[in-house]
LOPALO-865439 format. One record per residue (C-alpha): residue number from 1; residue in one letter; x, y, z. Coordinates in nm, 2 decimals, padded with zeros to 4 digits. Layout:
BEGIN
SITE seq type      u      v      w
SITE NUM    A      X      Y      Z
...
END
This chain:
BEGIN
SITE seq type      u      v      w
SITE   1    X  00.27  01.70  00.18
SITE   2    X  00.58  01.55  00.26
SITE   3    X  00.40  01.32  00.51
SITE   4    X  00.18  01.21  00.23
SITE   5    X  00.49  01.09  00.02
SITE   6    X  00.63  00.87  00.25
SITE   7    X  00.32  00.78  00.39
SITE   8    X  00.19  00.66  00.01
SITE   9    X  00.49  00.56 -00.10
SITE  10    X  00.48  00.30  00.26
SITE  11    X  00.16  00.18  00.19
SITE  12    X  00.22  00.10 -00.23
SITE  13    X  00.53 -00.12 -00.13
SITE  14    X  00.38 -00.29  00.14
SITE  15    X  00.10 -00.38 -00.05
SITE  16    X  00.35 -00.50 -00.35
SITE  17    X  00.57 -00.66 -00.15
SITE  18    X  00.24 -00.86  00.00
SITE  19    X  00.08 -00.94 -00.33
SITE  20    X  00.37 -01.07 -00.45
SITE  21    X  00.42 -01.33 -00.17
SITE  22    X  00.05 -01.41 -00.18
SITE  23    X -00.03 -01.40 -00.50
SITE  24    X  00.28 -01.66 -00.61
SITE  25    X  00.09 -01.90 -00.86
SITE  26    X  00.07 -01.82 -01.22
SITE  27    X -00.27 -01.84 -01.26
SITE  28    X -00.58 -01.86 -01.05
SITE  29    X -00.97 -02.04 -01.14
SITE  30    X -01.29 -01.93 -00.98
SITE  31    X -01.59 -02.17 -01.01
SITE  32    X -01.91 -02.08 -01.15
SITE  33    X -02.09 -01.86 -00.94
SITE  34    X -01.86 -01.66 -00.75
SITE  35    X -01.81 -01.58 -00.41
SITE  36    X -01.88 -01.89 -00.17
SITE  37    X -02.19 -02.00 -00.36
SITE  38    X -01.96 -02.20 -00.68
SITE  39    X -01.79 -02.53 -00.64
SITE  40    X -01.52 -02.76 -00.80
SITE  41    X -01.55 -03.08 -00.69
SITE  42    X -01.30 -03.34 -00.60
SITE  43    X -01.31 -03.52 -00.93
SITE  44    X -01.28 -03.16 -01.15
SITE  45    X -00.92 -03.05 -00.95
SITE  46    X -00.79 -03.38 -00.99
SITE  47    X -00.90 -03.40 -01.37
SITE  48    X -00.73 -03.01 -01.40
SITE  49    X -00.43 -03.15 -01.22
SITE  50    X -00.36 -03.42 -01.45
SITE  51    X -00.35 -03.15 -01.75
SITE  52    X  00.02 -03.17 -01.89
SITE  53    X -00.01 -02.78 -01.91
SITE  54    X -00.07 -02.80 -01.51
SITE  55    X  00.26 -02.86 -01.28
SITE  56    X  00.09 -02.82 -00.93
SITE  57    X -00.20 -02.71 -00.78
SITE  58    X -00.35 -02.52 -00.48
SITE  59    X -00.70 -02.53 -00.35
SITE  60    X -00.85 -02.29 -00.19
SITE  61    X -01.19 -02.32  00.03
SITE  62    X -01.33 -02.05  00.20
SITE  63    X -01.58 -02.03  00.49
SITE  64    X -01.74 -01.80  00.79
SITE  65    X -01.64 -01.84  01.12
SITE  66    X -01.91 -01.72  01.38
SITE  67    X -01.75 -01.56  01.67
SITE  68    X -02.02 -01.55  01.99
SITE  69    X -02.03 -01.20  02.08
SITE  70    X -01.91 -01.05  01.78
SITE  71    X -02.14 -00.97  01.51
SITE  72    X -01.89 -00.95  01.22
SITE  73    X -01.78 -01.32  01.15
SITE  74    X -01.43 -01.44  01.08
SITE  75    X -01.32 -01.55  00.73
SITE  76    X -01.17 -01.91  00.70
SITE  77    X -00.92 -01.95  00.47
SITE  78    X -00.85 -02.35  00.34
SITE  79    X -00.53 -02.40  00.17
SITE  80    X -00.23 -02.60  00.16
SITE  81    X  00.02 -02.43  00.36
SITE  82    X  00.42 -02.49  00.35
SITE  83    X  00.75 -02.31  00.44
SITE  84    X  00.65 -02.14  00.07
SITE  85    X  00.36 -02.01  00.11
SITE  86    X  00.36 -01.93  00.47
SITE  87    X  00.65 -01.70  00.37
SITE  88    X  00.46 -01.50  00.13
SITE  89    X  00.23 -01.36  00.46
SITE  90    X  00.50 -01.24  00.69
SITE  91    X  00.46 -01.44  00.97
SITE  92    X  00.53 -01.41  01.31
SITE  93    X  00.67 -01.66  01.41
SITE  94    X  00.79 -01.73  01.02
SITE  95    X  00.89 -02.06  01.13
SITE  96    X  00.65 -02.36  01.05
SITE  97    X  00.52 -02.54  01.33
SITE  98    X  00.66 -02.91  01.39
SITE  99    X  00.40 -03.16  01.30
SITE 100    X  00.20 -03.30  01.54
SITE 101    X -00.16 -03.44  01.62
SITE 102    X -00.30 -03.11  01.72
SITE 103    X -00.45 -02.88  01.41
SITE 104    X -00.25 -02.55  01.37
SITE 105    X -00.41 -02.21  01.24
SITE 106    X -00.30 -01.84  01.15
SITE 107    X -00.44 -01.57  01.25
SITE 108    X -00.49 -01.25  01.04
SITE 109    X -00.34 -00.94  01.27
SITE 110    X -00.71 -00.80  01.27
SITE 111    X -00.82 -01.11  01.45
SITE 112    X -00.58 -01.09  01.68
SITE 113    X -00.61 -00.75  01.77
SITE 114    X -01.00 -00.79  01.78
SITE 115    X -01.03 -01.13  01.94
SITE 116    X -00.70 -01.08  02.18
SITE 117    X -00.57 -01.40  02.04
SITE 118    X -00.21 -01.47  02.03
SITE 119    X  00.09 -01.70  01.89
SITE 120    X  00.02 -02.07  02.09
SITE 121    X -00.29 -01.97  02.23
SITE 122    X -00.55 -02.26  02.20
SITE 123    X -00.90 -02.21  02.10
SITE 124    X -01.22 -02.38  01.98
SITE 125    X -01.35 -02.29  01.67
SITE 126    X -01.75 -02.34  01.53
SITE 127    X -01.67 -02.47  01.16
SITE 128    X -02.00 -02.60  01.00
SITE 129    X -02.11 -02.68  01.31
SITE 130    X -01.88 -02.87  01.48
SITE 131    X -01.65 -02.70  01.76
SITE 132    X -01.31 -02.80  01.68
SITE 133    X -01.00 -02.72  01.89
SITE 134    X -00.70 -02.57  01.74
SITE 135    X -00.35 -02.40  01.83
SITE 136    X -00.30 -02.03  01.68
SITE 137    X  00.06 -02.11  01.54
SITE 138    X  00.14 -01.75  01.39
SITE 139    X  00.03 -01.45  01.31
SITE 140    X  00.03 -01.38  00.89
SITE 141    X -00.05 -00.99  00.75
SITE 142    X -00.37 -00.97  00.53
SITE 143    X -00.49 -00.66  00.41
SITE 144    X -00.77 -00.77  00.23
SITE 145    X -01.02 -00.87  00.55
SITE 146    X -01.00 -00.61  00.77
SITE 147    X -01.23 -00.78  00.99
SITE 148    X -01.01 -01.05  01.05
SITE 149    X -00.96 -01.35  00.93
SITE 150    X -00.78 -01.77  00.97
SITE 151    X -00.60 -01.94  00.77
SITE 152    X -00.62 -02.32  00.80
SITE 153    X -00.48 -02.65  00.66
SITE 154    X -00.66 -02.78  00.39
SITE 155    X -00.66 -03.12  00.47
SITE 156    X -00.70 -03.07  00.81
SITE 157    X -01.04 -02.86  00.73
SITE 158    X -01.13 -03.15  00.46
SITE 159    X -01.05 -03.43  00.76
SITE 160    X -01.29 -03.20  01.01
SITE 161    X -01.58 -03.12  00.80
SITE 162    X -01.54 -03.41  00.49
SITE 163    X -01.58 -03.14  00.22
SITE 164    X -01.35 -03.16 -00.07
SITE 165    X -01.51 -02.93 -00.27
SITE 166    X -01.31 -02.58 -00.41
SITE 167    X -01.44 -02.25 -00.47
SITE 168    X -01.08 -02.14 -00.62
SITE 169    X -00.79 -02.30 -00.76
SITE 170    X -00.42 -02.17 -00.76
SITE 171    X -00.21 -02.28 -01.06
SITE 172    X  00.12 -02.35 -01.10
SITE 173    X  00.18 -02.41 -01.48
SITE 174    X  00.48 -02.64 -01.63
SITE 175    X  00.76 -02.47 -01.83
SITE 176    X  00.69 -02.30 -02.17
SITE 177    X  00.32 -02.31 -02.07
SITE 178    X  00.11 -01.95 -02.10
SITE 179    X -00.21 -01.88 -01.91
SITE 180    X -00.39 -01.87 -02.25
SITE 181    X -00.33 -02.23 -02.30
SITE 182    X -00.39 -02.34 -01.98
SITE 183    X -00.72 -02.17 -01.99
SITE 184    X -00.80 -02.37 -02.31
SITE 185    X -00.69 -02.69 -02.18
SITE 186    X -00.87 -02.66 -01.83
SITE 187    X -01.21 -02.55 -02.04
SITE 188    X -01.19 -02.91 -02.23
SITE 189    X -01.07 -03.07 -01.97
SITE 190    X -01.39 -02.93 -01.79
SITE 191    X -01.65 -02.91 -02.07
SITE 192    X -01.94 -02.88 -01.81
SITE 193    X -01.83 -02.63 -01.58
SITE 194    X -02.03 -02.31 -01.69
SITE 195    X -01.86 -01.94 -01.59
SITE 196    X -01.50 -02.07 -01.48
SITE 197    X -01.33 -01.71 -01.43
SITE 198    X -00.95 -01.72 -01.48
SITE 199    X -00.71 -01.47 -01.30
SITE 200    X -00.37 -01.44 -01.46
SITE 201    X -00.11 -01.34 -01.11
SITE 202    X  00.10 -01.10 -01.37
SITE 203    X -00.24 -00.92 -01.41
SITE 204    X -00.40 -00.95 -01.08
SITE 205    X -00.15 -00.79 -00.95
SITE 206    X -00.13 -00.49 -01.19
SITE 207    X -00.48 -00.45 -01.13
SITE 208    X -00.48 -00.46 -00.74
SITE 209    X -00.19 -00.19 -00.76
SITE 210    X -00.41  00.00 -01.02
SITE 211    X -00.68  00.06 -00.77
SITE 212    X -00.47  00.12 -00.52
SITE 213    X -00.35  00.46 -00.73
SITE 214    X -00.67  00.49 -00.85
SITE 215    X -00.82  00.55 -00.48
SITE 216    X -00.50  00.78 -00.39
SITE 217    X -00.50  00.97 -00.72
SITE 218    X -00.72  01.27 -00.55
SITE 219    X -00.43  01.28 -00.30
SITE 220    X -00.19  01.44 -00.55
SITE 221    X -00.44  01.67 -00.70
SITE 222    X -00.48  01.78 -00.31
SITE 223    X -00.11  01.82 -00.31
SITE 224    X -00.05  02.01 -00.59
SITE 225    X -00.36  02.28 -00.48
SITE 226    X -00.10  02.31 -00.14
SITE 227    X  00.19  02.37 -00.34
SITE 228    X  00.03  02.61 -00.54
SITE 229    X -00.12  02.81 -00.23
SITE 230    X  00.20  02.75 -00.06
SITE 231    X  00.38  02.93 -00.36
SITE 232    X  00.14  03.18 -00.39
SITE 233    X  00.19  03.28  00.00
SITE 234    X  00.57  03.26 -00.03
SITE 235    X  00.51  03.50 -00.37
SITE 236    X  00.29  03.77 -00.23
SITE 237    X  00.52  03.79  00.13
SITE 238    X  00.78  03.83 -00.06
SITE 239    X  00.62  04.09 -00.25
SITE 240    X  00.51  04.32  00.03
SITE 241    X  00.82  04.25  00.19
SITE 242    X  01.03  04.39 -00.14
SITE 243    X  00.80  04.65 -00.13
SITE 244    X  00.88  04.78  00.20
SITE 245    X  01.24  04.70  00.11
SITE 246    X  01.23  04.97 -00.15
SITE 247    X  01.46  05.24  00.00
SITE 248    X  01.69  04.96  00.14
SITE 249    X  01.74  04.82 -00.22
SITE 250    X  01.76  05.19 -00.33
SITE 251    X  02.11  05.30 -00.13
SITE 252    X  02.23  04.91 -00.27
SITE 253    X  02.20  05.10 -00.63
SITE 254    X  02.40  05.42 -00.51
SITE 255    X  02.64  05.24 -00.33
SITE 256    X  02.75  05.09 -00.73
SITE 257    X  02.51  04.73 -00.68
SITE 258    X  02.36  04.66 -01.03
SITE 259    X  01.96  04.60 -01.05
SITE 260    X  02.07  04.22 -01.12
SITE 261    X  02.29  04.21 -00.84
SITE 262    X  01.97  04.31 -00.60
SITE 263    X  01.79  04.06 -00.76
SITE 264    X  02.00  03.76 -00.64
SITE 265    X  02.02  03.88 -00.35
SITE 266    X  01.66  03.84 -00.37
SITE 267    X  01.72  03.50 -00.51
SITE 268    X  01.92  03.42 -00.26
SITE 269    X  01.71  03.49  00.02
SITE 270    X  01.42  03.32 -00.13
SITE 271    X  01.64  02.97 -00.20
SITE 272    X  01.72  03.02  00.20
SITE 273    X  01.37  03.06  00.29
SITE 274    X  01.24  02.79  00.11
SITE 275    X  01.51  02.54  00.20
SITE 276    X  01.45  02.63  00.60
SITE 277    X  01.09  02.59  00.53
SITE 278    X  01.11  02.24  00.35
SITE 279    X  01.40  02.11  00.62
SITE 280    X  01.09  02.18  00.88
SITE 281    X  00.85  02.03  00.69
SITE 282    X  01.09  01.71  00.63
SITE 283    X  01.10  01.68  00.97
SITE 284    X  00.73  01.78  01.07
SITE 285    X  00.65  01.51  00.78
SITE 286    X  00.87  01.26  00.88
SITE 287    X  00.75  01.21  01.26
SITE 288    X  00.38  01.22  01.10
SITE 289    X  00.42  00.97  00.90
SITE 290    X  00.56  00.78  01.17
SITE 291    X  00.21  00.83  01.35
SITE 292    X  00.02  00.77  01.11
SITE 293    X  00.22  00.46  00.98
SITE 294    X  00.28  00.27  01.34
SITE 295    X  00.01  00.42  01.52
SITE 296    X -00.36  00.53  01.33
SITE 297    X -00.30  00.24  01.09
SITE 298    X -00.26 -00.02  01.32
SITE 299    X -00.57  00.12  01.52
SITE 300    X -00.76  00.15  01.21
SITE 301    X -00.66 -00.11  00.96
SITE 302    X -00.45 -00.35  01.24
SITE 303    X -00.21 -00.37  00.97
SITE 304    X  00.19 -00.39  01.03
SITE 305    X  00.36 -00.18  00.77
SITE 306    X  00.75 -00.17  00.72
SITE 307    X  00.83  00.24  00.64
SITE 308    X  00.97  00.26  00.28
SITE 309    X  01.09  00.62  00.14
SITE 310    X  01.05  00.77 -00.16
SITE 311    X  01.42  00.97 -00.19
SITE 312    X  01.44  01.03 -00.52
SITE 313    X  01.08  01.20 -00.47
SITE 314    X  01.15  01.39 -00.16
SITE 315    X  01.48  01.47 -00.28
SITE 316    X  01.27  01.65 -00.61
SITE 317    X  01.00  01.73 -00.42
SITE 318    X  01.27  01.97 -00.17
SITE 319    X  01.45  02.10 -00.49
SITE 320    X  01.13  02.21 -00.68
SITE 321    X  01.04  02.42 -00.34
SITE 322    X  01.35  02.56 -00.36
SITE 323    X  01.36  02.64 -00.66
SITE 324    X  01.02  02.76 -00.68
SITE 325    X  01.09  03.01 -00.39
SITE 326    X  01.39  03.13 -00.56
SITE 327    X  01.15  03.20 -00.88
SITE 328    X  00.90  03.39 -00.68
SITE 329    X  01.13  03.60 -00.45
SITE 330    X  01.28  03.72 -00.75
SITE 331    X  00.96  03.77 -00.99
SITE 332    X  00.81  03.95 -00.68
SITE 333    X  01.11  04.18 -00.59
SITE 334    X  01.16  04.27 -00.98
SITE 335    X  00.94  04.56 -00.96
SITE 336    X  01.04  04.66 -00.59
SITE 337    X  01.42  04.75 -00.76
SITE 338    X  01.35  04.96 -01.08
SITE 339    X  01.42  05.33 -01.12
SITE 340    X  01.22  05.40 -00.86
SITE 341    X  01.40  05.25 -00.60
SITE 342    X  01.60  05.51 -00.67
SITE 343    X  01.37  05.77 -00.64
SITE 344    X  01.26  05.63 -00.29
SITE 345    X  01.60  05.74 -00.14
SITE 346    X  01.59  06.12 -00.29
SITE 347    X  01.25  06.13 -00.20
SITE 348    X  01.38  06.07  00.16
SITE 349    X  01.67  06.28  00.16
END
């Protein structure tokens, strides 16, 4: 349970934190079609960039990279790429490479753990059919292409393959500007381009993080059915153990202790119990979260995750058990320490 927190609560950031390095225009076109299959041309980015609504923008080209010997290709990513952008995927090495003749690429960490490439390694790429050599210049996290992926210049891939064309644009708007308008003005501006699809970052980014809860909200359903079996355990031991306790509890009374005074004792014990029992779990939850952070992700995902944790959570989380032990040592013990308690110790004289 404990694991799952931090583990969660690890992931969520991460992914935040990504999203909103990557995700750093204000708002994003898709051509017609969708996918790989729609196009803006040459003449419709430079018509969009010439909107006064428009400060800058970004195109973005994707493409399939067949690998020999491996039958999942690699994604090619086209874009302009600066100290800016590069930032927003966490490289390693995060600084840019110094210009030179020679065309630099980044790798996705699944390629690299996939392929075996590294940081300066030099390979030879098959893009549309010509084999183009290139320097691997960094390694950037993605952790939308799990099967890898490279990112490229994009006027380096438009200089290799002479295609100009788009499939997305990234938009950087001028001041005062709101994606509504600039959706308006790009539509005139591109009166026969059928099924544009605009992206607003602000919500593409609420969305991605929606999903992401969405796909984890059976996770807390799971964790409150263990905190309810692990109450009920904790409940019903303490029950039988009051039970037994009965005689015990019963010279308490004769020695002058009040039934209430028992019963925080019982309290007592219970708050002890349950704070021993979530200090181990901390712990036990702490080094598997560890694992399952640095270790099966990486294997699974070949994702590199800082560990973030949730302390106001865990610090609620490890009250609530405690308190909730405390509740249930007492409500279980409150029958063990009537009359009758009293009654267990004549009966054994």
């Amino acid at each position: 349970m404990l694991a799952h927190e931090a583990r969660l609560e690890t992931f969520r950031v991460s992914l935040e934190e990504w999203l909103a390095g990557v995700v750093s225009a204000d708002l994003y076109v898709r051509s017609g079609g969708g996918g790989e299959s729609g196009f803006l041309t040459l003449e419709e980015q430079r018509r969009v960039a010439q909107l006064p609504e428009i400060a800058g923008i970004e195109p973005l080209r994707y493409d399939r990279l067949a690998i020999a010997g491996d039958p999942l290709p690699l994604s090619l990513v086209a874009r302009p790429i600066d100290a800016r952008i590069l930032k927003g995927f966490r490289p390693e090495p995060r600084e840019m490479p110094p210009p030179s003749s020679q065309i630099d690429v980044w790798i996705s960490e699944a390629a690299r753990d996939l392929h075996g490439w590294h940081a300066g390694d030099r390979l030879t790429l098959a893009i549309r059919g010509k084999e183009v050599p290139v320097r691997v210049a960094g390694v950037i996290r993605d952790y939308a292409r799990t099967w890898g992926a490279v990112m490229m210049p994009l006027e380096d891939y438009r200089r290799v393959t002479g295609e100009t064309r788009a499939h997305d644009l990234a938009l950087h708007l001028a001041r005062g500007v709101d994606s509504r308008a600039a959706e308006a003005a790009i539509r005139r501006a591109l009166p026969q381009a059928s099924g544009l699809a605009f992206e607003d970052a602000k919500e593409l980014r609420e969305r991605s993080l929606e999903i992401f809860d969405r796909s984890f909200a059976v996770t807390y359903a799971l964790e409150a059915a263990a905190i309810l079996i692990g109450l009920a355990g904790v409940t019903s031991s303490f029950a039988a153990l009051a039970w037994s306790r009965r005689r015990e509890f019963g010279m308490l009374r004769f020695l002058g202790l009040r039934r209430g005074d028992v019963l925080r004792l019982l309290v007592l014990e219970g708050a002890a119990t349950g704070m021993l029992g979530a200090l181990i779990g901390l712990a036990a939850g702490i080094a598997i979260s560890a694992v399952l952070v640095h270790v099966v992700n990486r294997q699974s995902f070949h994702w590199t995750l800082e560990m973030h944790w949730p302390l106001g959570t865990l610090a609620a989380l490890l009250a609530a058990i405690v308190a909730l032990c405390a509740f249930g040592a007492r409500a279980s013990g409150a029958f063990a320490v009537r009359s009758e308690a009293v009654s267990a110790v004549k009966d054994d004289a």
